[in-house]
KEBA-910046 format. One record per atom (N, C-alpha, C, O, CB): residue number from 1; atom name; z, x, y. Coordinates in pm, 1 decimal. Last residue first. Glycine has a CB too. Layout:
! KEBA-910046
SITE     i   at         pz         px         py
SITE   NUM   CA          Z          X          Y
...
! end
This chain:
! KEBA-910046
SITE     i   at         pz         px         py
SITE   114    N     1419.4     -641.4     1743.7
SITE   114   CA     1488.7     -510.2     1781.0
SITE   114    C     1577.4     -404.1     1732.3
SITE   114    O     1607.6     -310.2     1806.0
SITE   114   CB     1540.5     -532.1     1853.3
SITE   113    N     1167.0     -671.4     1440.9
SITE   113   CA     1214.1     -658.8     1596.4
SITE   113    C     1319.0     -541.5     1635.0
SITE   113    O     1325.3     -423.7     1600.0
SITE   113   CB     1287.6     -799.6     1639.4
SITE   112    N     1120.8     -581.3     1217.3
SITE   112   CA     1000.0     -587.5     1292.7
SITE   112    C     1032.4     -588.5     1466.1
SITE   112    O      973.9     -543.4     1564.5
SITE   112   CB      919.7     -726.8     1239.9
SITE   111    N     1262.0     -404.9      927.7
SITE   111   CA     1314.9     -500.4     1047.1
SITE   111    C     1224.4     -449.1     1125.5
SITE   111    O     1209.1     -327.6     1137.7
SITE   111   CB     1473.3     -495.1     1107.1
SITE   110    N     1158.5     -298.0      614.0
SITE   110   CA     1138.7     -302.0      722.3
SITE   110    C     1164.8     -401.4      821.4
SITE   110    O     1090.6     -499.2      812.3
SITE   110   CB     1052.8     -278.5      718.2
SITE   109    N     1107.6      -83.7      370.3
SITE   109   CA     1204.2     -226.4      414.2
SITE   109    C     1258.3     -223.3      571.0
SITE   109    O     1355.5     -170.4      624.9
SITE   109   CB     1361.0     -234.8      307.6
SITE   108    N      924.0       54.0      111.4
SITE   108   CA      956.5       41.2      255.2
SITE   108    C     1049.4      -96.4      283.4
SITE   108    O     1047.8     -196.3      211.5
SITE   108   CB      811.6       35.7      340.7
SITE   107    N      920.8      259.5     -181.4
SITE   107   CA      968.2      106.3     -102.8
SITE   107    C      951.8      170.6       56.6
SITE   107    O      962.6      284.8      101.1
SITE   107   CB     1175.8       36.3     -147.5
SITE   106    N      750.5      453.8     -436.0
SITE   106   CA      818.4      445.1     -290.3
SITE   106    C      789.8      293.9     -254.4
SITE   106    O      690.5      225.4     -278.8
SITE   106   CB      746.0      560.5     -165.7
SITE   105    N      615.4      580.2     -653.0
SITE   105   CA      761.2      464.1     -640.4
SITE   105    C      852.4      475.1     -515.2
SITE   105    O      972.6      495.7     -499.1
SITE   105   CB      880.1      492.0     -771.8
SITE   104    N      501.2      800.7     -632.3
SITE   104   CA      428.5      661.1     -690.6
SITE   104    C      501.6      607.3     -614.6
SITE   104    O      462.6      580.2     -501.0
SITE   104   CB      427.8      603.5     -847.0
SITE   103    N      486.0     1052.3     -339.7
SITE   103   CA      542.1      947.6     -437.6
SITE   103    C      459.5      853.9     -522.4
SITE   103    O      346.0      828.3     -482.1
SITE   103   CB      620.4      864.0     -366.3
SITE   102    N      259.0     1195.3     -200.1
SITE   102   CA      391.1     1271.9     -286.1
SITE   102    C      462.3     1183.2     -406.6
SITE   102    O      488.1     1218.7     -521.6
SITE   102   CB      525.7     1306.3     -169.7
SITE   101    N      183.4     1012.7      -52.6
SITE   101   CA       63.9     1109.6      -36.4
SITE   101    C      136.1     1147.9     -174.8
SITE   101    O       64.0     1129.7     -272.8
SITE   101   CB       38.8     1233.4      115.1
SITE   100    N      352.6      873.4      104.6
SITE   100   CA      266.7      776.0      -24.8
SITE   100    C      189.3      865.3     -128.3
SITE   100    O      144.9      831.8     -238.1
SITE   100   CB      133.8      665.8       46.2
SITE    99    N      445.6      957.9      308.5
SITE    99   CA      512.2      989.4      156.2
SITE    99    C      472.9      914.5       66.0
SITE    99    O      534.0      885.5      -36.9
SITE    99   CB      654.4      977.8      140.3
SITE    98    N      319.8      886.0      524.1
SITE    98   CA      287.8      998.6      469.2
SITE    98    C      321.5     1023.6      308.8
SITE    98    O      257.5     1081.1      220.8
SITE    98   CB      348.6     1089.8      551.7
SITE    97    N      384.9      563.2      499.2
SITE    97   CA      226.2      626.6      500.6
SITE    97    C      243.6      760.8      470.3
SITE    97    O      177.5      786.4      369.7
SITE    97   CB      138.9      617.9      648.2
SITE    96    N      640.2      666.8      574.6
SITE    96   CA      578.4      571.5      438.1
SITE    96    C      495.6      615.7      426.3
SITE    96    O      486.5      713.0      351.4
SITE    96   CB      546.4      431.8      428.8
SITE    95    N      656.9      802.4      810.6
SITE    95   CA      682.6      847.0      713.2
SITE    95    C      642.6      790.0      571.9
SITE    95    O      617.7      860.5      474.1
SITE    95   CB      788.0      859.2      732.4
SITE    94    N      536.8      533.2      956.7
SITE    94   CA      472.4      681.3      952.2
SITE    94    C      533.4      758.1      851.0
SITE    94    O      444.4      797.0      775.4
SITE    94   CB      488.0      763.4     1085.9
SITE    93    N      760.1      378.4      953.1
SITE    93   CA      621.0      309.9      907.2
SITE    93    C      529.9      430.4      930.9
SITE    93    O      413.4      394.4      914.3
SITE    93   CB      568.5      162.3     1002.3
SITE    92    N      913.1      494.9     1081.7
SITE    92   CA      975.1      468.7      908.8
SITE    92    C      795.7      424.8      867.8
SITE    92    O      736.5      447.6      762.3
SITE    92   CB     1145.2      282.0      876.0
SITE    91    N      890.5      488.2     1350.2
SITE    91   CA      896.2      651.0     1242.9
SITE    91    C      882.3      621.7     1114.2
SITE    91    O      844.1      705.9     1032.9
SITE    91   CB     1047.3      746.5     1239.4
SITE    90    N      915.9      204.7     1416.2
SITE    90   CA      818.3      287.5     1392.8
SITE    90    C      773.0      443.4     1319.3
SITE    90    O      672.5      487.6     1263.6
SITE    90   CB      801.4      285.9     1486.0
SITE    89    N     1160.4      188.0     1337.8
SITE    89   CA     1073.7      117.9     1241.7
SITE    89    C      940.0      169.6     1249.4
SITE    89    O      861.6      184.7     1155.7
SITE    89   CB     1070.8      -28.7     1263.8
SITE    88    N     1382.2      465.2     1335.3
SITE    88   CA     1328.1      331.4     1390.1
SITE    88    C     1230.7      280.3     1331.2
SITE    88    O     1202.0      353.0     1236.1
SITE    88   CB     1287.7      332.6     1512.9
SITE    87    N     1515.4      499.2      995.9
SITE    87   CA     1430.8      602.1     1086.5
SITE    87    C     1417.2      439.1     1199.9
SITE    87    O     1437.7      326.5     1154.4
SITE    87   CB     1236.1      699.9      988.1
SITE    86    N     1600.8      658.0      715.8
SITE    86   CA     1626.9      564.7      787.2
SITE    86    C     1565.0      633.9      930.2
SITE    86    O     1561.4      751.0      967.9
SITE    86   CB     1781.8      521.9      773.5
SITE    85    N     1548.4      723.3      347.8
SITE    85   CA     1518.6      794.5      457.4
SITE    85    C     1507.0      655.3      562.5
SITE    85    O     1436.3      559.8      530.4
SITE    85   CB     1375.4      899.4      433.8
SITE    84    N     1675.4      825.8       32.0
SITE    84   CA     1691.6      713.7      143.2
SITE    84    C     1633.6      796.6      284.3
SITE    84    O     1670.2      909.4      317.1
SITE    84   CB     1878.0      656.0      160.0
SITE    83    N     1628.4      829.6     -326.5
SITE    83   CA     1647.5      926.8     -191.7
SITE    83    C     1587.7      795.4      -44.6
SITE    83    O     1494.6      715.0      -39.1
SITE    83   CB     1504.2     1116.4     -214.0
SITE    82    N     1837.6      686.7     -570.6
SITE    82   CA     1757.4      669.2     -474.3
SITE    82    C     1765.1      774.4     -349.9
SITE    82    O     1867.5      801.9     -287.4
SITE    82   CB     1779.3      540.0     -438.5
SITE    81    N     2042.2      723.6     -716.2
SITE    81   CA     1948.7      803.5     -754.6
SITE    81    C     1838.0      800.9     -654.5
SITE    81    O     1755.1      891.7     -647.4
SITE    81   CB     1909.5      770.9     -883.6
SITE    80    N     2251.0      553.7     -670.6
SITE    80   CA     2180.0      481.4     -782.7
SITE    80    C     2023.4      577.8     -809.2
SITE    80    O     1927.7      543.7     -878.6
SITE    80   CB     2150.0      296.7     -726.2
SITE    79    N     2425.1      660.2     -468.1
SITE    79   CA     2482.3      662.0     -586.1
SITE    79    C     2384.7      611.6     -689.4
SITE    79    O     2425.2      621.5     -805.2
SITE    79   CB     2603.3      588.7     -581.5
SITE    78    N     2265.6      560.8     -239.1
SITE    78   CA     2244.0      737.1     -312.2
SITE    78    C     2296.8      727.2     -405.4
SITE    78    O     2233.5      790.5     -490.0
SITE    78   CB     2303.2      876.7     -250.4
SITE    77    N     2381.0      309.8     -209.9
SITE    77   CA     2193.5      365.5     -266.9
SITE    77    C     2212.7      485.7     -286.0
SITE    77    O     2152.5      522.8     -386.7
SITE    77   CB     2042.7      359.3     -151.4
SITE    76    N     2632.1      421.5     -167.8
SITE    76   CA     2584.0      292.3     -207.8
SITE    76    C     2452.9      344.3     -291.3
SITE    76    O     2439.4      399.5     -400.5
SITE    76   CB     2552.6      183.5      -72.0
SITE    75    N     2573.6      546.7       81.4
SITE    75   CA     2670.7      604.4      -26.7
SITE    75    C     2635.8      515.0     -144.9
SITE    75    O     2602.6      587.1     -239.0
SITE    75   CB     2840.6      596.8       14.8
SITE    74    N     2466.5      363.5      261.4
SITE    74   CA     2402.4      489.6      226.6
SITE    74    C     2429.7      513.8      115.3
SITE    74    O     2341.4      511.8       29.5
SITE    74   CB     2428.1      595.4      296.1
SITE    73    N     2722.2      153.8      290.4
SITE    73   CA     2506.0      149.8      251.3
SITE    73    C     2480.5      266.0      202.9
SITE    73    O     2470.6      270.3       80.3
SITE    73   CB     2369.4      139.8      402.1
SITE    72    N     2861.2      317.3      393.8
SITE    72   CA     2889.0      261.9      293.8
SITE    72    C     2818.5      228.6      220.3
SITE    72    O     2823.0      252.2       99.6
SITE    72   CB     2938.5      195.4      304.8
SITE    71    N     2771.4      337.5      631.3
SITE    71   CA     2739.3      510.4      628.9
SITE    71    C     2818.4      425.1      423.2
SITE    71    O     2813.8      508.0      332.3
SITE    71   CB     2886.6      694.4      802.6
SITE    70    N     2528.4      138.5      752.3
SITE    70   CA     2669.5      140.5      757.9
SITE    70    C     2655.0      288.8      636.7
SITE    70    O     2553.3      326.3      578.3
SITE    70   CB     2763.9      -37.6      704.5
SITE    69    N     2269.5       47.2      964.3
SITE    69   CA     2309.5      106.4      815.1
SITE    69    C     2438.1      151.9      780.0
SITE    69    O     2423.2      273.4      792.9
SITE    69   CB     2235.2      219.3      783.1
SITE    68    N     2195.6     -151.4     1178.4
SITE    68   CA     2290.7      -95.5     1116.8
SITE    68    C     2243.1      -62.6     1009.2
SITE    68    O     2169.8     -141.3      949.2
SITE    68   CB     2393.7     -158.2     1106.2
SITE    67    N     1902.6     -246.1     1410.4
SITE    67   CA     2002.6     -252.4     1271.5
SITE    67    C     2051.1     -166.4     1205.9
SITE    67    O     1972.8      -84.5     1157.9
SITE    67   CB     1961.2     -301.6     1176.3
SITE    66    N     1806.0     -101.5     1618.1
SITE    66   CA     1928.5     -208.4     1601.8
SITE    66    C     1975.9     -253.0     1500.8
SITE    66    O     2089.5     -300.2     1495.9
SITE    66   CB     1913.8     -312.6     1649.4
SITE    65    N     1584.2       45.5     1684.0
SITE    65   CA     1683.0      108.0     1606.3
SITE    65    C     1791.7       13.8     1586.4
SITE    65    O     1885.9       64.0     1525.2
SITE    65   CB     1730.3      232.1     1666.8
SITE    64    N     1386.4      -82.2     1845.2
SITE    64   CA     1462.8      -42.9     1917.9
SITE    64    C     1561.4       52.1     1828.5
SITE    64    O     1622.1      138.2     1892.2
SITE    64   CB     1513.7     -153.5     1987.8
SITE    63    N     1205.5     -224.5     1603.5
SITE    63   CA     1190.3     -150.8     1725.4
SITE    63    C     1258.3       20.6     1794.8
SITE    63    O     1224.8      138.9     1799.0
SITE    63   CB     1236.7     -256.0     1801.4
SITE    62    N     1412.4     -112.7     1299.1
SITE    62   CA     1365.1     -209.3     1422.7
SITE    62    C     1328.6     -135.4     1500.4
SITE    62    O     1365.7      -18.5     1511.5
SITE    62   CB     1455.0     -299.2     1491.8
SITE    61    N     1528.9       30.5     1100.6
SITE    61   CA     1615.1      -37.6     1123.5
SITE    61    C     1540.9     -108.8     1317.5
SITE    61    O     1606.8     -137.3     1417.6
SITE    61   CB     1771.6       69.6     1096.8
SITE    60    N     1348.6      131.7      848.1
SITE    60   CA     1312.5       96.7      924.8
SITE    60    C     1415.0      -34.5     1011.8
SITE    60    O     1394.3     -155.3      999.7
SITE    60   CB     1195.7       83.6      872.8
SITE    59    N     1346.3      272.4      554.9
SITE    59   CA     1440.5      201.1      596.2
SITE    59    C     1426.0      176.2      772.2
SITE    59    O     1527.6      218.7      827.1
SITE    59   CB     1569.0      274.2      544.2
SITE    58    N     1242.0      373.0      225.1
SITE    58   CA     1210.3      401.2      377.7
SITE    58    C     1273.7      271.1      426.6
SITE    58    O     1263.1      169.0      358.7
SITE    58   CB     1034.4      422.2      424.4
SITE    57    N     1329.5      542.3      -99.8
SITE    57   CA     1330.4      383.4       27.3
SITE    57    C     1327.8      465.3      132.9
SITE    57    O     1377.5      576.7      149.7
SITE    57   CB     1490.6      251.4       44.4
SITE    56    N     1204.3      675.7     -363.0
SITE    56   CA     1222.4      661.0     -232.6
SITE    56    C     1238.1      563.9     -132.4
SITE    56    O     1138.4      507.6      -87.1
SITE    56   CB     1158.9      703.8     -203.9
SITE    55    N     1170.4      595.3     -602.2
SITE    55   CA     1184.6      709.7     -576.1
SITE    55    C     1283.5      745.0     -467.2
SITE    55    O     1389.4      807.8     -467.3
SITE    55   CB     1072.0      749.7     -557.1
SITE    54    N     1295.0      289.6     -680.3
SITE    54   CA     1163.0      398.4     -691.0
SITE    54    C     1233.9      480.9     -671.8
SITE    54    O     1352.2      475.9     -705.3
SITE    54   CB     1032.3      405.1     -599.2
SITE    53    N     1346.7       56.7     -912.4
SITE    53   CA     1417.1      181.7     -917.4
SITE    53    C     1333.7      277.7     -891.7
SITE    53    O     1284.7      350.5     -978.1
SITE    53   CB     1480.8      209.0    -1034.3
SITE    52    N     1372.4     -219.2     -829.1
SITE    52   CA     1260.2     -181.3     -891.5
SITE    52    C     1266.8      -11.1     -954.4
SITE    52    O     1186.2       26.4    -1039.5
SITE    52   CB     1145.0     -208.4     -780.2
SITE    51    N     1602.3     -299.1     -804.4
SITE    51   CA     1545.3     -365.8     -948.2
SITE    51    C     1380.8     -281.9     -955.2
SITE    51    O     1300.1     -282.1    -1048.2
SITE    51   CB     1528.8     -584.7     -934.3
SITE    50    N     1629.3     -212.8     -561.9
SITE    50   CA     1652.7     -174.8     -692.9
SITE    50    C     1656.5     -157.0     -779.4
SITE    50    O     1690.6      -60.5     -847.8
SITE    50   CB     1669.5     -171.7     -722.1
SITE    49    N     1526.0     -461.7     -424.0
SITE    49   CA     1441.3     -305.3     -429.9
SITE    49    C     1470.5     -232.3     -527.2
SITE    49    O     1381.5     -178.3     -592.8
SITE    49   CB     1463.5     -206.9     -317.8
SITE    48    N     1639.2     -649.1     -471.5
SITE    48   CA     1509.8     -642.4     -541.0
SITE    48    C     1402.8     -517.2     -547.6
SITE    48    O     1299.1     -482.5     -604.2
SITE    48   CB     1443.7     -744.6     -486.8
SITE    47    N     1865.5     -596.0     -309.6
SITE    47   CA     1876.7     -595.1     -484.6
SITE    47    C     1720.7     -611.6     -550.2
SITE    47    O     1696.5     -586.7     -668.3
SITE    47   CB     1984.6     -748.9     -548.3
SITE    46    N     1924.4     -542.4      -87.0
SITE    46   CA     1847.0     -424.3     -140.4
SITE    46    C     1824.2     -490.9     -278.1
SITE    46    O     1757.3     -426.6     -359.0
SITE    46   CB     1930.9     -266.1     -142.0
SITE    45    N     2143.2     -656.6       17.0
SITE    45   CA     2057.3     -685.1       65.3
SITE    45    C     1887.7     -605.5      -26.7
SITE    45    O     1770.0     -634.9       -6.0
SITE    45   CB     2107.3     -650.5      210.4
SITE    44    N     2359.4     -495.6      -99.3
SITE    44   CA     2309.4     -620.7     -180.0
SITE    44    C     2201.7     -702.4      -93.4
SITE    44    O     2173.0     -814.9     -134.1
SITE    44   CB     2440.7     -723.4     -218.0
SITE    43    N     2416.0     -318.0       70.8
SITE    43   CA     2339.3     -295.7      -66.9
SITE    43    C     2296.0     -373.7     -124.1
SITE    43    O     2202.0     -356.5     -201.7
SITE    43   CB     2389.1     -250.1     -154.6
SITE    42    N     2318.7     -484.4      424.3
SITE    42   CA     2380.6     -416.9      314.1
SITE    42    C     2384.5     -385.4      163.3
SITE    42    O     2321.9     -481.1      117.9
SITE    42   CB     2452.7     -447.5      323.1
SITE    41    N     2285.3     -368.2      751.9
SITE    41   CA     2205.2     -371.2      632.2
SITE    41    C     2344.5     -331.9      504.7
SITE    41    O     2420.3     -236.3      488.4
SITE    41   CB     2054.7     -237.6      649.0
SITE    40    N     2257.1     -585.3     1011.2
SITE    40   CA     2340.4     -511.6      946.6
SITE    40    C     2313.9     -489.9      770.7
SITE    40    O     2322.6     -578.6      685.7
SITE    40   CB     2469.4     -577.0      983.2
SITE    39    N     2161.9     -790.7     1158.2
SITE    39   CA     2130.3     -649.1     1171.6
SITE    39    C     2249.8     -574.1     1133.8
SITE    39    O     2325.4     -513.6     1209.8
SITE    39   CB     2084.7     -611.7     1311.9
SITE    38    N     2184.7    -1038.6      929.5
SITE    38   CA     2098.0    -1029.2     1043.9
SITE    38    C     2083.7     -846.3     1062.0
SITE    38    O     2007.6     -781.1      990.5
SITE    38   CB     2177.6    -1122.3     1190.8
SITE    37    N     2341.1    -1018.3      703.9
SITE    37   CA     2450.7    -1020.5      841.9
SITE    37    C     2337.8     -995.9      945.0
SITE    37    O     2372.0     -937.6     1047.9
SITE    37   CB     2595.0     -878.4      850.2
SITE    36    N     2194.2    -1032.6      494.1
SITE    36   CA     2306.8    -1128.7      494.7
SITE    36    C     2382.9    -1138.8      606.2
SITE    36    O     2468.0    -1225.4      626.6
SITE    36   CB     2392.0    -1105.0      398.9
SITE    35    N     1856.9    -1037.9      572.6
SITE    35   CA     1979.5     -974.6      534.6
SITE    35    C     2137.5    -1089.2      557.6
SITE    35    O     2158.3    -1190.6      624.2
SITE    35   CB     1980.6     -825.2      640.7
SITE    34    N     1505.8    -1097.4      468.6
SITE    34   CA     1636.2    -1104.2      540.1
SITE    34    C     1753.4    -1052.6      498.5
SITE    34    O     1758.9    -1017.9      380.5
SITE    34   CB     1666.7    -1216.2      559.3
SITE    33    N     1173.3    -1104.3      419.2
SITE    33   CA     1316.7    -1058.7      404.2
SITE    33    C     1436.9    -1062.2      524.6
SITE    33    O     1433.9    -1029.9      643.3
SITE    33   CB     1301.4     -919.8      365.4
SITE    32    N      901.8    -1227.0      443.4
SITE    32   CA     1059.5    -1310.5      549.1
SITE    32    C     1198.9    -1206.0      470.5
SITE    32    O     1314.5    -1248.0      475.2
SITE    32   CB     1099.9    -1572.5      487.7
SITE    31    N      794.7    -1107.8      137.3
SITE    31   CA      783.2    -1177.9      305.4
SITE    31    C      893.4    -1214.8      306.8
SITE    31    O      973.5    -1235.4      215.7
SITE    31   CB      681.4    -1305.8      352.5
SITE    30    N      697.1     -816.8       39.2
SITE    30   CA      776.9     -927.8      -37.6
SITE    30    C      817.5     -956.3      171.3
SITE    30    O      845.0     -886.5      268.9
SITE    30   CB      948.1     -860.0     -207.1
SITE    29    N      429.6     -746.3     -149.5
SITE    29   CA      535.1     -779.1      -29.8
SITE    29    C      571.8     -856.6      -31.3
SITE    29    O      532.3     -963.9      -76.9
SITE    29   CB      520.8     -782.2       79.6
SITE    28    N      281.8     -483.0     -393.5
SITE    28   CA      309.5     -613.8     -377.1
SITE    28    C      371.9     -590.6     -233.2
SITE    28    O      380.2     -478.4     -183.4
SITE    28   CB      403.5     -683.2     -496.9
SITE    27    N      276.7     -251.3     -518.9
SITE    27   CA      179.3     -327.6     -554.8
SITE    27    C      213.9     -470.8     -497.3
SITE    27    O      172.1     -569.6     -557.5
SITE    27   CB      160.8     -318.9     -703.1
SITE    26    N      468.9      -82.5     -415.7
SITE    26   CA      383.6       15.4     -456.9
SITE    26    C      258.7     -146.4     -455.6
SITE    26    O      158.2     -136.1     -385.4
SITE    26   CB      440.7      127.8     -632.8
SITE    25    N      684.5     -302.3     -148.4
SITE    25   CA      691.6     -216.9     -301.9
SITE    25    C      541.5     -135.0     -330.4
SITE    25    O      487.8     -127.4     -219.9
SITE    25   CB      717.7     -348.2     -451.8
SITE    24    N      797.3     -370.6      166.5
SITE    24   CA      687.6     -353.6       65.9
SITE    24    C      696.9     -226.4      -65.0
SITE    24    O      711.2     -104.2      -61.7
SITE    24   CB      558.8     -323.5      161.7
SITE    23    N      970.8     -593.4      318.6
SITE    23   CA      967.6     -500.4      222.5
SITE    23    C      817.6     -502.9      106.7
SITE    23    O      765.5     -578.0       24.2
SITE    23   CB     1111.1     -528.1      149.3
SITE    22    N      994.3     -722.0      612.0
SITE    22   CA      890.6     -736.5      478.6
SITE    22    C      972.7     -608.5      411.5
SITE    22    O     1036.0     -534.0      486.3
SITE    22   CB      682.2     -709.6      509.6
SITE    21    N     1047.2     -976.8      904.4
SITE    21   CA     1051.8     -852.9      823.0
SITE    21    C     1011.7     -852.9      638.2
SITE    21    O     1004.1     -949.8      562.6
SITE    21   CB     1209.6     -806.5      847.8
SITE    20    N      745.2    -1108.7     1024.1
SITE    20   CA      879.9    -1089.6      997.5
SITE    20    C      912.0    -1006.7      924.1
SITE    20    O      824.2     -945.2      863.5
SITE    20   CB      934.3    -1176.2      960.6
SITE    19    N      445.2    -1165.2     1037.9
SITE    19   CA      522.1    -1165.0     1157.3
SITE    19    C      709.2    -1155.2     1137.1
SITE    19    O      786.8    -1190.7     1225.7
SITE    19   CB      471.4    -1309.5     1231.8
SITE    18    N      186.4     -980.7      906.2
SITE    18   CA      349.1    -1037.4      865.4
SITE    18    C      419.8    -1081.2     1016.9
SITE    18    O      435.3     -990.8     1099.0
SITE    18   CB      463.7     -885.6      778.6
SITE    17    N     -165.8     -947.6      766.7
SITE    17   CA      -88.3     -974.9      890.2
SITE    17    C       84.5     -992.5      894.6
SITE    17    O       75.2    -1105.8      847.5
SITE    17   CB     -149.7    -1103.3      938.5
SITE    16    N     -345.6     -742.9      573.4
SITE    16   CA     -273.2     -870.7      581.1
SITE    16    C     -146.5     -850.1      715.6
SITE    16    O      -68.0     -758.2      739.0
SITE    16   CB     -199.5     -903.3      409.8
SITE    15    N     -434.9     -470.4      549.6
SITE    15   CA     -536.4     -617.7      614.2
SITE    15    C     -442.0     -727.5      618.2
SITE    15    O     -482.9     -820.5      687.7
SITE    15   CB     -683.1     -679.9      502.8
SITE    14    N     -216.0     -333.1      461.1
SITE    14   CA     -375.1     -318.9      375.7
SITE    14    C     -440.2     -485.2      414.6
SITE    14    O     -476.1     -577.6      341.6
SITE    14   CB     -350.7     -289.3      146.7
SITE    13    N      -29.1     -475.8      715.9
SITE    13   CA       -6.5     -397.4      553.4
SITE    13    C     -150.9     -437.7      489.0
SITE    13    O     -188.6     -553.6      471.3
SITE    13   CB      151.9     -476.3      435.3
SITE    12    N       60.9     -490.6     1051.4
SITE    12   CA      -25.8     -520.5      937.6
SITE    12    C      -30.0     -404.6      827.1
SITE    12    O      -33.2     -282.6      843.7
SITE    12   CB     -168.8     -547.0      992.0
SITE    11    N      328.7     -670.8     1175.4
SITE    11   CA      280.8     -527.4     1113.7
SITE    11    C      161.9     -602.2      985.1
SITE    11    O      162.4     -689.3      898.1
SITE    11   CB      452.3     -412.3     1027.9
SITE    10    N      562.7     -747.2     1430.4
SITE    10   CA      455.7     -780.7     1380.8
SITE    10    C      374.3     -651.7     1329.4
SITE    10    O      351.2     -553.2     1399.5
SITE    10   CB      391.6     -860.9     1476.9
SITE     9    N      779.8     -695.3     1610.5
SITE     9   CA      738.7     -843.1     1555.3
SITE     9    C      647.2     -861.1     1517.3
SITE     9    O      598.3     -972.2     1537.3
SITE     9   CB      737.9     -937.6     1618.9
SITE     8    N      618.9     -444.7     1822.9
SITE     8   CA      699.8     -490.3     1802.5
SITE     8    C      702.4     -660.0     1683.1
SITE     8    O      602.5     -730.7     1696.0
SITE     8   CB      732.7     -480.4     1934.7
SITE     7    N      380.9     -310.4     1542.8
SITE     7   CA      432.5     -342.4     1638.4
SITE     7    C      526.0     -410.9     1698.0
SITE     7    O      556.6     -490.0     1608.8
SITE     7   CB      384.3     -357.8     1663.6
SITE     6    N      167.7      -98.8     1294.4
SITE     6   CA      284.6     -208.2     1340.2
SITE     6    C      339.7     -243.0     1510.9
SITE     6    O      311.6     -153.3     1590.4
SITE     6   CB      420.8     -150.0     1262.5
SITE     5    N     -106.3     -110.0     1071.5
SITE     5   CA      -56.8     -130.4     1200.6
SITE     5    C       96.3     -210.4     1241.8
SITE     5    O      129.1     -328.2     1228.1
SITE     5   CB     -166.8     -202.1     1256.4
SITE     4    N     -115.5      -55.2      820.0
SITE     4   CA     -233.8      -34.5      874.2
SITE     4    C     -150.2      -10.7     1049.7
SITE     4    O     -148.1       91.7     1118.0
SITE     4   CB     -359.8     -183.1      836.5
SITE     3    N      -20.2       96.3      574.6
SITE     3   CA       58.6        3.6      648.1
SITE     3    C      -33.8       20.9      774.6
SITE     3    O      -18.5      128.0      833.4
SITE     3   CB      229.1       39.3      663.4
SITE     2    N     -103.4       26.5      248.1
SITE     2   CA      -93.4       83.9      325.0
SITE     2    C      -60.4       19.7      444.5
SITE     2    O      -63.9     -103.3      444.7
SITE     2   CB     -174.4      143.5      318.9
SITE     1    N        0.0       85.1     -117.9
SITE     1   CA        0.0        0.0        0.0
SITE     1    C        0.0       89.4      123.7
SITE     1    O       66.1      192.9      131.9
SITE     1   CB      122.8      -96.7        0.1
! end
């Protein structure tokens, strides 16, 4: 998957349009993701990413950087083997694209606004 274009509230993935946040897996997207506390990310917000057990999550906490990753999150997903890389949404949607180049089993999970 490729992540053609993003912007504030809105990102296009291999031609298809999203106006909300998305997590995208190797062969699929998964629409309107949401979290249990809005901007505050937590492991069990992750459970379908897990279930998939990649390599790598890219973690795109918005525009602006406004959603939380609580340093408990982190500890959390590193404990399950996962290498975690958190970035504003725009860095995170450039690092994906690069680390597609290196990985099969890379996730992105991505907050579109602030």
């Amino acid at each position: 998957m490729h992540i053609d274009q993003y912007r504030f509230g809105h990102i296009d993935i291999e031609s298809h349009s999203y106006d909300a946040d998305v997590i995208i897996f190797p062969d699929h997207v998964q629409e309107r993701w949401w979290r249990q506390e809005g901007h505050r990310l937590a492991r069990d917000d992750l459970d379908t990413v897990l279930a998939e057990k990649p390599d790598v999550l890219v973690v795109g906490t918005g525009y602006y950087g406004r959603m939380q990753v609580p340093e408990e999150t982190l500890d959390s997903l590193r404990s399950t083997g996962v290498d975690i890389r958190v970035g504003k949404t725009s860095d995170a949607v450039k690092e994906f694209n690069r680390l597609q180049r290196e990985y099969a089993r890379i996730v992105a999970a991505l907050h579109l606004t602030c």
